[in-house]
C-alpha positions in Angstrom: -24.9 15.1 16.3 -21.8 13.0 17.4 -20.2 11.5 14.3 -19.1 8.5 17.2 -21.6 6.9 15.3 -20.7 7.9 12.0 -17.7 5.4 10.0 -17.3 8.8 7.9 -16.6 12.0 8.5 -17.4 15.4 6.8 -15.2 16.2 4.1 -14.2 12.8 2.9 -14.7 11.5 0.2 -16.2 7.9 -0.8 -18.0 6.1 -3.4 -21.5 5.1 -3.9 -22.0 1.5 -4.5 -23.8 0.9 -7.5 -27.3 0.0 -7.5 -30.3 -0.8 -10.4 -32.6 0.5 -7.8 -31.2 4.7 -8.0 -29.7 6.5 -11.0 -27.0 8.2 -9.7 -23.8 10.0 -11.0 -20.4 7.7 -11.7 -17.4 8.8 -9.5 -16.7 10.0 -6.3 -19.0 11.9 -3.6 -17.8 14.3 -0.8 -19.7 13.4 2.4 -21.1 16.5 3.0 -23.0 16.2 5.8 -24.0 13.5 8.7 -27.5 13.2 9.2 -29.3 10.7 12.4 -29.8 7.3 11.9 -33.6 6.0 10.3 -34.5 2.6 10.9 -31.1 1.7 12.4 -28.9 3.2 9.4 -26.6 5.6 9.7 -27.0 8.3 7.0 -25.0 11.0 5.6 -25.7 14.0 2.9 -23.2 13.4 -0.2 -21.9 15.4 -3.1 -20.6 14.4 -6.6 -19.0 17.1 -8.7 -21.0 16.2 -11.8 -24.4 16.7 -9.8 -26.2 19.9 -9.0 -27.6 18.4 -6.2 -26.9 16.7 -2.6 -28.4 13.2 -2.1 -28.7 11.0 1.4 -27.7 7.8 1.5 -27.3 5.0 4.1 -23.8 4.5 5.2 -24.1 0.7 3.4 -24.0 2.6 0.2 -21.1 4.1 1.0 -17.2 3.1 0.4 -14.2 5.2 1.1 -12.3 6.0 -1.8 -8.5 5.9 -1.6 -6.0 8.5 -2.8 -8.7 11.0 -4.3 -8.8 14.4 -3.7 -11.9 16.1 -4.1 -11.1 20.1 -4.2 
């Protein structure tokens, strides 16, 4: 999968942009994976450290979060 398409990369780190429509976690995600584009958005598989799980999300929930580290 070429991430030429992708505005993020593995291993950064963003945040998701709020949204009444998805309960989500507070904070910052680590993209952890870049997935194909459905219906003409990009996606990518994301992490936050106060969730067990992964989630995808389209790359228009996504921001990039500046000066966090996530170790």
């Amino acid at each position: 999968m070429s991430d030429a398409i992708h505005k993020f990369k593995v291993g950064q780190t963003v945040d998701l942009i709020h949204s009444t429509f998805r309960s989500a976690a507070r904070g910052s995600y680590q993209i952890v994976g870049l997935r194909p584009a459905e219906d003409g958005n990009t996606q990518y598989r994301i992490k936050s450290r106060s969730e067990a799980h992964e989630r995808v999300v389209s790359e228009n929930d996504l921001i990039l979060t500046t000066n966090v580290k996530f170790d």
